[in-house]
N, C-alpha and C positions, 0 to 999 in steps of 0.2 A: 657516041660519035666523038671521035677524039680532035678537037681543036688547036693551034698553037696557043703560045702563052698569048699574045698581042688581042688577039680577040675573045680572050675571057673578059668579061666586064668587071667591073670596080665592083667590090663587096662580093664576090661571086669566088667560091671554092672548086678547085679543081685537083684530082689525082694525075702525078705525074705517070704516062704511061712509055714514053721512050723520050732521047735524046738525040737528035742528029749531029754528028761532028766527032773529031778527032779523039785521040785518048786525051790530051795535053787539055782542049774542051772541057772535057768530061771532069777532068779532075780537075779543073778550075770551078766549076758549079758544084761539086762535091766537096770542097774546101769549104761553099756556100750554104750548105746543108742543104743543095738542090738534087736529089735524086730520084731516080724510078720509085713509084711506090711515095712518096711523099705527097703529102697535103699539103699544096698552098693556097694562101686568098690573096687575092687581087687587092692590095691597097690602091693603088693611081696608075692612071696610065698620062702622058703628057703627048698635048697636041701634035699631032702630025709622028713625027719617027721618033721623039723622044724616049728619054728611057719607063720602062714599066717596074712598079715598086710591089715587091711580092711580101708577105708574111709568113714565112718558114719558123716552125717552132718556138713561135714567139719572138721573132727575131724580122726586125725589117730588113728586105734586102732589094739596092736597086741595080736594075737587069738592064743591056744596054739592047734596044729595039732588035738589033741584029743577032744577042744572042737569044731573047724571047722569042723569037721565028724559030729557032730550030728546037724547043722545046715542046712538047707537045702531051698537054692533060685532056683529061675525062671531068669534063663539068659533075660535081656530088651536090 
């Protein structure tokens, strides 16, 4: 069942399985080493719409709530 980023839990690994949004989007998260097919874990999510901090290849990176809605992993 594929989920957005927002509602993966903290500690909790998921495969990216698509991206919603434009090309301009797309290669903004791609500059961030977020793509299809990528393993990320959930470091923090912050209260209410704040941003969510992912772990991409050893790499922290923080997602702004609105663009972790249009990503969407497979909890591994």
């Amino acid at each position: 069942m594929e989920i957005d980023l927002t509602k993966l839990p903290p500690g909790h690994r998921g495969v990216i399985v698509r991206v919603e949004g434009g090309v301009g989007f797309i290669k903004k998260l791609e500059y961030m080493g977020i793509r299809q097919g990528k393993i990320v874990r959930k470091i923090s999510s912050h209260f209410l719409r704040g941003p969510q901090t992912v772990r991409v290849d050893n790499f922290d990176v923080a997602i702004g709530f609105g663009m972790a809605r249009k990503i969407f992993v497979k909890e591994v």
